[in-house]
ZAGU-256546 format. One line per field, with one value per residue (C-alpha): residue in one letter; x, y, z. Coordinates in nm, 2 decimals, m for minus. Layout:
aa = (A	...)
x = (X	...)
y = (Y	...)
z = (Z	...)
END
This chain:
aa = (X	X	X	X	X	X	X	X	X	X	X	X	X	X	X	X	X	X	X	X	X	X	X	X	X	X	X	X	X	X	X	X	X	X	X	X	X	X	X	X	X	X	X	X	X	X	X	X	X	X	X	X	X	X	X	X	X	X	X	X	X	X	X	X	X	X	X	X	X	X	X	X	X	X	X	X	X	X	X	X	X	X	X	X	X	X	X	X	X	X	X	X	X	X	X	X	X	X	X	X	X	X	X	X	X	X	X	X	X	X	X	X	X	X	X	X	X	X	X	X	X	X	X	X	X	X	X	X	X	X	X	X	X	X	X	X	X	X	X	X	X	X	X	X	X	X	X	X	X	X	X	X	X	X	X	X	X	X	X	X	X	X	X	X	X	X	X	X	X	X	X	X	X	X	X	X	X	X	X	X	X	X	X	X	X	X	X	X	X	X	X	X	X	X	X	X	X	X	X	X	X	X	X	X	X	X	X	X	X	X	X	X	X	X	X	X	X	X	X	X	X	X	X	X	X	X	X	X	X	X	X	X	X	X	X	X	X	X	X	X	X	X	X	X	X	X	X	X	X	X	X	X	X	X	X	X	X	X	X	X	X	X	X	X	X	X	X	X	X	X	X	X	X	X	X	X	X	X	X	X	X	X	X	X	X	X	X	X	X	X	X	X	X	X	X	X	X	X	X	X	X	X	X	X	X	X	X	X	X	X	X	X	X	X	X	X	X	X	X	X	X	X	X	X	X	X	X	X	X	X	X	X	X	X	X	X	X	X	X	X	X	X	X	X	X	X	X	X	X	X	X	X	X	X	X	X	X	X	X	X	X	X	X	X	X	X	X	X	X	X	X	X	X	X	X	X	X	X	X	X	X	X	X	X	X	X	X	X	X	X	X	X	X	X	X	X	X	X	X	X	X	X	X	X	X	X	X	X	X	X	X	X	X	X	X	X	X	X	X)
x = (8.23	8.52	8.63	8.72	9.08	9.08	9.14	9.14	9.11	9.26	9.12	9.35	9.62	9.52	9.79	9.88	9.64	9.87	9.95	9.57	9.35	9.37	9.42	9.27	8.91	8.92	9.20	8.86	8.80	9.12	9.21	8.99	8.83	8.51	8.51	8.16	8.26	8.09	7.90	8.10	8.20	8.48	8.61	8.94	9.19	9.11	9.26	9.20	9.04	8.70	8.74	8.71	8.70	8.84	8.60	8.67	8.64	8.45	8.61	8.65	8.57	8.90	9.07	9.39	9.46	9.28	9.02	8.73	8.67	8.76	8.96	9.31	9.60	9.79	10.15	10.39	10.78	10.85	10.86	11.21	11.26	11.17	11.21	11.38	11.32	11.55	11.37	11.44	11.80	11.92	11.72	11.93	11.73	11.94	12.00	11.75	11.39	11.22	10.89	10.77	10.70	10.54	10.59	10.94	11.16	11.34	11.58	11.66	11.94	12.15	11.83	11.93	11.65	11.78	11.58	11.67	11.42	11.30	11.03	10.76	10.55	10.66	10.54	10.49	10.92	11.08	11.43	11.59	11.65	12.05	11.88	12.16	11.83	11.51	11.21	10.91	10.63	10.64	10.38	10.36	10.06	9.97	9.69	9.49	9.19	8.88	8.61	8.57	8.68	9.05	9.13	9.41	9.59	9.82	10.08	10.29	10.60	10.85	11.13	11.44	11.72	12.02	12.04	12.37	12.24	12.22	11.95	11.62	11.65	11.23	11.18	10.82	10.60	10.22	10.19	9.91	9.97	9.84	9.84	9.55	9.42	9.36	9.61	9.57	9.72	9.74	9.80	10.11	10.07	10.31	10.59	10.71	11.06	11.09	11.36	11.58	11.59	11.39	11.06	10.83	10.44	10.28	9.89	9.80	9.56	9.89	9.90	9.54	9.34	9.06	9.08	9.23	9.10	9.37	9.48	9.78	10.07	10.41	10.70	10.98	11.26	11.54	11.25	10.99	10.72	10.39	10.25	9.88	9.87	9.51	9.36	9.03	8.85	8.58	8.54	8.62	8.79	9.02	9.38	9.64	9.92	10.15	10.46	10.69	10.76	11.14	11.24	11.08	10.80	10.51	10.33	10.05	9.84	9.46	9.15	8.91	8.57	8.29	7.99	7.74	7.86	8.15	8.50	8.58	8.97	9.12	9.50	9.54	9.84	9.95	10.20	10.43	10.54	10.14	9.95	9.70	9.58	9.42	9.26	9.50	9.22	8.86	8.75	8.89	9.28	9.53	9.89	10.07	10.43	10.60	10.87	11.19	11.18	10.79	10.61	10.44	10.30	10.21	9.90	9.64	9.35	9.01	8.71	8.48	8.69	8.98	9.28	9.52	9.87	9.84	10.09	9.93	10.03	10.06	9.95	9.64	9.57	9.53	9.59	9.91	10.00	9.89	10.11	9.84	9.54	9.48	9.31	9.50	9.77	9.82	10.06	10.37	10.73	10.88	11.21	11.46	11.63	11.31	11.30	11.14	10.78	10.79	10.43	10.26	10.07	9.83	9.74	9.51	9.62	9.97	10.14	10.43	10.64	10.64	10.81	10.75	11.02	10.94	11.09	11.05	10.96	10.81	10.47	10.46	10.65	10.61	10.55	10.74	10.53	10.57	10.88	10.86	11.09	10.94	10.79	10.55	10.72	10.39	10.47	10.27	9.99	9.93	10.29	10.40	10.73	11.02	11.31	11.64	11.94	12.25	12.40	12.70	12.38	12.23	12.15	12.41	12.16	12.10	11.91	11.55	11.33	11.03	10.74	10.43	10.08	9.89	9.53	9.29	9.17	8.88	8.87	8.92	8.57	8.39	8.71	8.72	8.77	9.09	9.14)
y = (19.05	19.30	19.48	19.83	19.90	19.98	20.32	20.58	20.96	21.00	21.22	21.53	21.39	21.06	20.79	20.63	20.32	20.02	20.13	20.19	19.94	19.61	19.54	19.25	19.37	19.22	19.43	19.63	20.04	20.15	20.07	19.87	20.03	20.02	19.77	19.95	19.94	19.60	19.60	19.33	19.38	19.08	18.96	18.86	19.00	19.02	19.18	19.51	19.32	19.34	19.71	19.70	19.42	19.60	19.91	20.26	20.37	20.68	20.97	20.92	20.53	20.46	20.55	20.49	20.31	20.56	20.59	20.42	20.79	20.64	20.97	21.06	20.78	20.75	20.93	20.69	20.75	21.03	20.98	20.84	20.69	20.34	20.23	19.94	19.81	19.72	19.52	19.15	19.04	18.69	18.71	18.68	18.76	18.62	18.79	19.08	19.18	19.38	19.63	19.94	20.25	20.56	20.44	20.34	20.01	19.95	19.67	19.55	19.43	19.33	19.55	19.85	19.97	20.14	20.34	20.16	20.40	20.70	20.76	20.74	20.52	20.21	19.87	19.53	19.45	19.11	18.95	18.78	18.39	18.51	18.80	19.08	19.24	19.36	19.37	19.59	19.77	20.15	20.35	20.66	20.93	20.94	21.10	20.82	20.83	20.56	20.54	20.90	20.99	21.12	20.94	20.97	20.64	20.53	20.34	20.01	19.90	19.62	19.69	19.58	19.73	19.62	19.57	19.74	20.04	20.24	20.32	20.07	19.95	19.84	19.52	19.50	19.81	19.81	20.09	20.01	20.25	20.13	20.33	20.60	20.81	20.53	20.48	20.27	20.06	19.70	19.57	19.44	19.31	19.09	18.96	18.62	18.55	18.17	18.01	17.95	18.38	18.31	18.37	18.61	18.49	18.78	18.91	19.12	19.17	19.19	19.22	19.27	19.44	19.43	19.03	18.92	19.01	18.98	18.65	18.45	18.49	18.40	18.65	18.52	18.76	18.67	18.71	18.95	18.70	18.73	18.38	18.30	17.98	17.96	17.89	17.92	18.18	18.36	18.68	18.98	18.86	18.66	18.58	18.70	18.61	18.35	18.19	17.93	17.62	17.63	17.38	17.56	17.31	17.41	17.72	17.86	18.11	18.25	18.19	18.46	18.35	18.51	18.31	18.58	18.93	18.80	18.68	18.29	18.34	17.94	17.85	17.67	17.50	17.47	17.20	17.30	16.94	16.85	17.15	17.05	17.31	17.17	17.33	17.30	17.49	17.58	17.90	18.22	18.17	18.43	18.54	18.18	18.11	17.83	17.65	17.61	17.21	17.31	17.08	17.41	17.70	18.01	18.20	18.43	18.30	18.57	18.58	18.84	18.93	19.01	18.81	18.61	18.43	18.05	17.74	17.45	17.14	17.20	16.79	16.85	17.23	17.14	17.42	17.28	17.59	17.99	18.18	18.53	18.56	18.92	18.93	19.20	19.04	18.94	18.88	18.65	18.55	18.26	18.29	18.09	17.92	17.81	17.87	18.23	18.41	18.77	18.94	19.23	19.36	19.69	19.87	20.17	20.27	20.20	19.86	19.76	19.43	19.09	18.81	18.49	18.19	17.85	17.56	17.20	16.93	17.03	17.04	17.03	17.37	17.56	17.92	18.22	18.54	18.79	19.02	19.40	19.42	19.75	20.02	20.26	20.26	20.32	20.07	19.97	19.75	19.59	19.53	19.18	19.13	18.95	18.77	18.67	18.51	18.44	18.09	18.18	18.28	17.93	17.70	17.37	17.11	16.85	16.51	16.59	16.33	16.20	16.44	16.40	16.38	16.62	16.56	16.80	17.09	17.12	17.00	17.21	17.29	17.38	17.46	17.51	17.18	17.17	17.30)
z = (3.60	3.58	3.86	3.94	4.09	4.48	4.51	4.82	4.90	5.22	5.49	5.58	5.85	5.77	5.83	5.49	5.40	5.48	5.82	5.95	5.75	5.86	6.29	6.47	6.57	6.91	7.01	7.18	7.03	7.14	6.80	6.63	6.28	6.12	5.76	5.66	5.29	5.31	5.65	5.77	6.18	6.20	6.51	6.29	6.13	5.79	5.51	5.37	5.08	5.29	5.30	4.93	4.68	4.46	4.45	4.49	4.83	4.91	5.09	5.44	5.42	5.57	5.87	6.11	6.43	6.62	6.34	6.60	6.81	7.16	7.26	7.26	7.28	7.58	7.59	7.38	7.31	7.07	6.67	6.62	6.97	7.08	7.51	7.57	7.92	8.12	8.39	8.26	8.43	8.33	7.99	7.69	7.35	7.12	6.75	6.61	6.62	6.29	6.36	6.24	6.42	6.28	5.96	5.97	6.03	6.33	6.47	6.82	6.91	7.21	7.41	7.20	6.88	6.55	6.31	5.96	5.74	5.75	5.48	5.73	5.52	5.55	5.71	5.69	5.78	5.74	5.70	5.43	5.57	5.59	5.76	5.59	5.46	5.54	5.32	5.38	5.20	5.13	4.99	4.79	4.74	4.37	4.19	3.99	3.76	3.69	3.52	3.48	3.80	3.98	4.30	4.53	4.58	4.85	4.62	4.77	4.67	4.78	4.93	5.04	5.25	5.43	5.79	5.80	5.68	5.31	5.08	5.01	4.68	4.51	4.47	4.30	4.24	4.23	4.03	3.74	3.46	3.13	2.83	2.78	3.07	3.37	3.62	3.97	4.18	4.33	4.67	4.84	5.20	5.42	5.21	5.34	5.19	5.12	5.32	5.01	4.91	4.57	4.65	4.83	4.94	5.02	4.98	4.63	4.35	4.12	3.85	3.74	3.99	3.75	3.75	4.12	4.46	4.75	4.76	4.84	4.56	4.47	4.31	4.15	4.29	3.96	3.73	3.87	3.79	4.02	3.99	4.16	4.31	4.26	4.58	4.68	4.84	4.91	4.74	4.84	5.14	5.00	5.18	5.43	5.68	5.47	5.66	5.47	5.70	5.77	5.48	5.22	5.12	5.32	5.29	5.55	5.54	5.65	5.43	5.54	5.59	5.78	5.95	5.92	6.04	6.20	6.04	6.06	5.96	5.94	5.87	5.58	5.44	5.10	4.99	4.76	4.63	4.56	4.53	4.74	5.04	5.42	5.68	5.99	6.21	6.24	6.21	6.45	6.41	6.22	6.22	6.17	6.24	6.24	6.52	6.40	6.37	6.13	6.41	6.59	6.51	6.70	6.58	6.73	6.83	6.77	7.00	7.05	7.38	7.22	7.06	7.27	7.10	7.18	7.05	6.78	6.70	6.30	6.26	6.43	6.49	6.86	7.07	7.30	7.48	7.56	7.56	7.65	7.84	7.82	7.51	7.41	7.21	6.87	6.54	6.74	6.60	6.67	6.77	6.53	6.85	6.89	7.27	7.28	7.09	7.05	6.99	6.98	7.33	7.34	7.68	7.64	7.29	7.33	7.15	7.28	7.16	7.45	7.44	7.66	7.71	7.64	7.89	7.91	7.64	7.28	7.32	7.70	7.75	8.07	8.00	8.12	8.24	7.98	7.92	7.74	7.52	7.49	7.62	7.57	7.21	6.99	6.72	6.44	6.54	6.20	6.07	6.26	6.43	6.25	6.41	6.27	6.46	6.33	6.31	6.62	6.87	6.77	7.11	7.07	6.88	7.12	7.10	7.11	7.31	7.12	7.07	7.27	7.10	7.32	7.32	7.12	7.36	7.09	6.76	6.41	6.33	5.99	5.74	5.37	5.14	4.98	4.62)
END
């Protein structure tokens, strides 16, 4: 059956529709959001695709990060201004972090944040692997009209700008404009660049809305190409969260599931040389990124007491390490020296960006308490940090000892069977 384009009539004041959609529900009312479009109440993170499969939304069926009524947010840093603590001595934090605030990308560096855009749509930041760039998603308002009816769409496009400053130049636009009186648009949600700057994984119904729910797709950045990859899913709720493995052959990402009215997100991986997908976890894990040497990844774990960051082994899916216990954090970075994760923390209403430090064997670390790396800064609870660090702020490679085989904490439980 044919589907109808998503399309959205925002509320008055409403945040645009990327920014306030899709947050990890355990992150308790302060700014959780309802997903009544299909009556599903997920513990997980899943995608905007379970707002909407594609339908129209009705008016008002949407709302922002402080969409769930629990009062007014807690006083944050002004629009335009993002705290830096400075209460960690000895620390080094080695190259630069991406996030968004108030709609707009900033960098850290050197415990100092710059404002890179200014649009005050935009989301969803991440480097180029030579990290000279920054992609992100930007939307536009735009009237649009279906099957007999006008809508007002919140438009995304790709883009890319430089981290030295200058104007953002589109990369992909998800504009759907055919001839005759329909217009729509698709989704684009949390490019990946693959490590070789050729390819971007990110989530979209491109470039048939009509035909695609949002799913897990590759775009050819010298042609323009969006390619499907044809994995499996299960409709609407279809894909997020991809994250290339460091050499350029792996590919993860979350299969959103649900086990009655709650989501069962797993991490799957996707080979590039076979084709073949696997279920690395059971069900409740989102927001993969990988360790430098591809042997780790850090992911949130979902529960119905919130969403904590913990440390797999990517063989087995064994949890090896946690890195929260608050059940208030979510969407970590790993940090490309390998020794650090960055991740997103919420107290009250306010989200702020942690990082913890990682000592001792692979796989046997001894955890650091956390460090703020900001403070009362108001970011963007559902666009994920990014890291980048140049190859002169690299740690001296040195000869690793073997790898321990930690014992599984609990094994990966019901998953979905390869394609």
């Amino acid at each position: 059956m044919t589907r109808s384009p998503r399309t959205e009539r925002p509320d008055p004041g409403r945040q645009p529709a990327l920014r306030g959609t899709a947050l990890p529900a355990g992150l308790r009312g302060s700014i959780a959001i309802a997903v009544s479009a299909v009556g599903l109440l997920a513990v997980a993170a899943v995608t905007i695709t379970i707002g909407s499969g594609n339908l129209p939304f009705s008016p008002g069926s949407g709302g922002g990060p402080n969409a769930s009524g629990a009062g007014p947010v807690q006083t944050v840093s002004p629009s335009g201004v993002v705290v830096v603590p400075s209460d960690a001595p000895g620390v080094t934090v080695p190259g630069s972090l991406v996030y968004a605030k108030d709609g707009n990308i900033w960098l850290q560096t050197k415990g100092a944040a710059t404002q890179l855009t200014s649009a005050g749509t935009d989301a969803m930041p991440t480097f180029s692997p030579d990290g000279a760039s920054v992609y992100f998603v930007r939307t536009r308002p735009m009237k649009g009209f279906w099957g007999g009816a006008n809508y007002q769409l919140d438009v995304p496009s790709l883009m890319r700008v430089p981290v030295a400053g200058g104007d953002a130049v589109k990369v992909l636009d998800g504009l759907i404009d055919p001839s005759g009186p329909q217009r729509w648009s698709g989704f684009i949600r949390e490019p990946a660049i693959s490590p070789d700057g050729k390819t971007v994984a990110f989530a979209t119904d491109l470039p048939d809305p009509s035909r695609s729910d949002v799913v897990i797709k590759l775009l050819s950045l010298a042609t323009g190409k969006v390619t499907s990859l044809g994995l499996t899913e299960v409709p609407p709720l279809g894909h997020q969260d991809p994250a290339w493995r460091p050499d350029g052959q792996m590919l993860l990402y979350v299969f959103n599931n649900r086990d009655g009215s709650k989501g069962a997100p797993v991490i799957m991986s996707y080979s590039l040389a076979t084709k073949k997908t696997r279920a690395v976890t059971g069900p409740g894990y989102i927001h993969p990124s990988w360790s430098p040497d591809g042997k780790y990844i850090a992911a949130t774990r979902t529960s119905a007491f919130g969403t904590d960051v913990v440390i797999l082994s990517a063989a087995t899916g064994a949890e090896v390490a946690q890195l929260s216990d608050d059940g208030s954090s979510w969407a970590p970075a790993w940090s490309p020296a390998g020794n650090q994760v960055a991740f997103l923390h919420v107290d009250g209403q306010v989200v702020d960006l942690r990082m913890v430090q990682l000592t001792g064997p692979a796989g046997m670390w001894t955890v650091s308490p956390a460090i703020n790396l900001t403070s009362a800064a108001g970011l963007d609870s559902i666009s994920r940090p990014d890291w980048s660090v140049p190859a002169d702020q690299m740690p001296p490679p040195t000869a690793a000892p073997a790898t321990p085989t930690p014992a599984p904490t609990s094994p990966p439980a019901a998953s979905p069977s390869p394609s």
